[in-house]
C-alpha positions as CSV (number, residue, x, y, z in Angstrom):
1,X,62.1,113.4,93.8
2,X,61.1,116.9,94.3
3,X,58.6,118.6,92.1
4,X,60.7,121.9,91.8
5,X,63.1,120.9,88.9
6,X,65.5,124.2,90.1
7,X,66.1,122.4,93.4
8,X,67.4,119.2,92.0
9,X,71.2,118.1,91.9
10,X,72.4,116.3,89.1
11,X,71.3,113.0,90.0
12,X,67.9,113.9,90.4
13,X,67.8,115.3,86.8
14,X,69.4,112.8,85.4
15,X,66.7,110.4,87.5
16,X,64.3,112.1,86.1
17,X,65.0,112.7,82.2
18,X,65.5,108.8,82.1
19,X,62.1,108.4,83.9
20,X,60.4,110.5,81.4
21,X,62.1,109.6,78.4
22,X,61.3,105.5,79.6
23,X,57.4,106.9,79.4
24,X,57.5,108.8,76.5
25,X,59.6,107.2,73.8
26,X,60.4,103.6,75.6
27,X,63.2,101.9,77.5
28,X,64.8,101.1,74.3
29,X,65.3,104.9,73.3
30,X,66.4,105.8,76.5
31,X,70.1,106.2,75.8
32,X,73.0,107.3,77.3
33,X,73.2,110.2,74.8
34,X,69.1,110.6,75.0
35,X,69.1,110.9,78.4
36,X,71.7,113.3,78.5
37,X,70.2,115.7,76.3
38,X,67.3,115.4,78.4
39,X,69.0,116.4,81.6
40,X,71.1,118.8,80.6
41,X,74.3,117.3,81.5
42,X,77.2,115.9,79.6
43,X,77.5,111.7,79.5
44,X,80.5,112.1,81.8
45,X,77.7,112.9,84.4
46,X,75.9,109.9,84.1
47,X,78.3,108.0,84.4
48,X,79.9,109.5,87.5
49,X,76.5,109.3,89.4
50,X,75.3,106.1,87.9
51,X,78.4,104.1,86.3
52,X,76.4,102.7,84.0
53,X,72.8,102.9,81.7
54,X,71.9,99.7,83.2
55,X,72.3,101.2,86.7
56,X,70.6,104.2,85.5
57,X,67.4,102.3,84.3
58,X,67.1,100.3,87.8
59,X,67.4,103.2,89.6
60,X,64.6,104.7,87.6
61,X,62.6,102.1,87.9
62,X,62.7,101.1,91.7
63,X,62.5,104.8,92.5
64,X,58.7,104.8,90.2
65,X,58.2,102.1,92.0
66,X,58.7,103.0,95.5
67,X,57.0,106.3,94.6
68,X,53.8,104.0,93.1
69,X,53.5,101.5,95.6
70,X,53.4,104.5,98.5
71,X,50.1,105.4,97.0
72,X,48.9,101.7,96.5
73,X,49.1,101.2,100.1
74,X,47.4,104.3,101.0
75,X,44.5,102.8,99.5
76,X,44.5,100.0,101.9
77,X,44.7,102.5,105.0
78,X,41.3,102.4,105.5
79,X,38.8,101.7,108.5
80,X,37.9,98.0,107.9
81,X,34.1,98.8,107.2
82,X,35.5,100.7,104.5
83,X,37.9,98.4,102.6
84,X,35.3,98.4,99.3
85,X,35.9,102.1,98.7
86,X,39.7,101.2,99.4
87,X,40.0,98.6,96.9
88,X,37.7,100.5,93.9
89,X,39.9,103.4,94.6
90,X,42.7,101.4,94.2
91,X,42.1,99.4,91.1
92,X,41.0,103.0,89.5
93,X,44.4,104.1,90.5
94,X,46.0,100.9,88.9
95,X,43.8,100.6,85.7
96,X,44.5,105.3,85.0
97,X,48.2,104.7,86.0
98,X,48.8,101.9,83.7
99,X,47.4,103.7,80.5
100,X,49.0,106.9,81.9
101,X,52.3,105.5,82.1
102,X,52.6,102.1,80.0
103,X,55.8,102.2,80.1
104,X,57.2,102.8,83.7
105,X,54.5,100.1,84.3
106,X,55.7,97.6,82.1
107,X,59.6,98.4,83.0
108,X,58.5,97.4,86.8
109,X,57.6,93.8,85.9
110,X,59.4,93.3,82.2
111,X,62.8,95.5,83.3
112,X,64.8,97.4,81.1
113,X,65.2,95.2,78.0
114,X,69.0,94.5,78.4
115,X,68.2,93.1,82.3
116,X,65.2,92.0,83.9
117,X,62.9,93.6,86.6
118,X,64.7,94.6,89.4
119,X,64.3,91.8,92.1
120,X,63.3,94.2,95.0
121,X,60.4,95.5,93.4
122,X,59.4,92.0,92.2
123,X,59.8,91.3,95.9
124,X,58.1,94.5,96.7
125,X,55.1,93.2,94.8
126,X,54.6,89.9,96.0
127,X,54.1,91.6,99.6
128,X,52.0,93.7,98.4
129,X,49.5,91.2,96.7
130,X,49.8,89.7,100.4
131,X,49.7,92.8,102.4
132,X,46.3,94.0,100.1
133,X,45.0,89.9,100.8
134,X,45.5,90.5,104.6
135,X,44.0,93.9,104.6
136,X,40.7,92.8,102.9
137,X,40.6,89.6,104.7
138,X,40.6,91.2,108.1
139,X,38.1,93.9,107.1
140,X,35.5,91.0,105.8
141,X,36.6,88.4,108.9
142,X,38.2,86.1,106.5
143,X,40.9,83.7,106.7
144,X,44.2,84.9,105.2
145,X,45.0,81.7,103.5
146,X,46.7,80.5,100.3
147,X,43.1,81.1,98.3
148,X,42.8,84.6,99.4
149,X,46.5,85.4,98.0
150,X,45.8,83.6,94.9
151,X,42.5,85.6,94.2
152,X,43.8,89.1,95.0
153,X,46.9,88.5,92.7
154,X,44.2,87.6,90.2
155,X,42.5,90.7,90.7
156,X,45.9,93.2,90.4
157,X,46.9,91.1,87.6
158,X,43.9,91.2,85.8
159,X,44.0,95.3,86.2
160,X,47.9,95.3,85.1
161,X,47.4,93.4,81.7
162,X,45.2,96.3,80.1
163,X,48.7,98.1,80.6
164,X,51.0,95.2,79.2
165,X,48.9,94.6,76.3
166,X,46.4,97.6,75.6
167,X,44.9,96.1,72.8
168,X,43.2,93.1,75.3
169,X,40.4,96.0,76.3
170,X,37.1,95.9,74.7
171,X,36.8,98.7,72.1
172,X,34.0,100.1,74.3
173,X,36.5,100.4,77.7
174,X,35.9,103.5,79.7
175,X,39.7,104.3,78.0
176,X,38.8,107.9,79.0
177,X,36.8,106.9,82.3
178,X,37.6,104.0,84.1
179,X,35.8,104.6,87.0
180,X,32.7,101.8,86.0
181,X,35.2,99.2,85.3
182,X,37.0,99.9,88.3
183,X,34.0,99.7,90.3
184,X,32.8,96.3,88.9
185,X,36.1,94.5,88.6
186,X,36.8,95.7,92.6
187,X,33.2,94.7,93.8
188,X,33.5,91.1,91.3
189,X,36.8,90.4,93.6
190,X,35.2,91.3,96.6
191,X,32.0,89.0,96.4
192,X,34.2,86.5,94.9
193,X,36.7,86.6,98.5
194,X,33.1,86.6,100.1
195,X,31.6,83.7,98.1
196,X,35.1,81.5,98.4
197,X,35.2,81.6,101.9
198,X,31.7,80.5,102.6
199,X,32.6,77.6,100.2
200,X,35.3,76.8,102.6
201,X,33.1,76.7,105.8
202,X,30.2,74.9,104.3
């Protein structure tokens, strides 16, 4: 979407106000008439460009989506001596987006209330767990196998909860620096790929 709010058509504002109001108040504010308001249109808008809310919400949510899993895999567009700085940047990314925008992030996996995650993002993400598995196993001359996969969706996941359920943080959590806890849950996954696959050749 663009960042100049004059350029956009219709759509895009309507995009947008649902986006935002999804963050700010949650899915199950975001109304027809709330959204409207928002955008600056009339309902008849909305439902000329989307048909319906439940359109509305998927198309806000694959398009935050899309937009956040472009900058997840620029993480992984590293040289392969360099994938630890990829993954800490990455899970820092993960761990400030998800208590930046609880909401969006919870709308990708949980869906919109009335209908369930859209199924290309949930697609979307299972590559992903797989591209980031493939990615870190080639950098550290690992096999790509089914215990790599099942370790680096352990690590994402493990970074998403403190956005599905805030209150799982310790009280002491960097909640206004997470750059220590990204750097120690990306360098526990790391040694733990490491440590696994030795285990598998001995």
């Amino acid at each position: 979407m663009p960042d100049d709010a004059e350029a956009e058509g219709t759509p895009e504002k309507i995009l947008r106000a649902a986006i935002e109001i999804i963050e700010r108040d949650g899915v199950d504010k975001a109304t027809v008439r709330a959204i409207a308001m928002e955008a600056g249109v009339n309902i008849a808008a909305i439902n000329y460009h989307y048909r319906t809310k439940e359109f509305l919400m998927e198309a806000a949510i694959v398009a935050t989506w899309e937009h956040a899993v472009g900058d997840m895999r620029a993480f992984l567009d590293v040289e392969p001596g360099k994938i630890d700085q990829g993954i800490e940047a990455l899970a820092l990314y993960l761990l400030q987006g998800g208590h930046r925008f609880p909401n969006v992030t919870k709308a990708h996996f949980f869906g919109s209330g009335t209908r369930p995650a859209p199924e290309v993002v949930l697609v979307s993400y299972r590559n992903f767990v797989k591209e980031t598995a493939g990615r870190v196993c080639f950098s550290l001359g690992l096999p790509c196998d089914f215990d790599a996969i099942a370790r680096t969706a352990a690590f994402l996941a493990s970074i998403l909860l403190s956005a599905f359920v805030p209150e799982s943080l310790p009280e002491d959590f960097g909640r206004d620096d997470f750059a220590p806890s990204a750097a120690i849950l990306s360098s526990d996954y790391l040694a733990n790929m490491r440590a696994a696959s030795g285990m598998r050749k001995a």
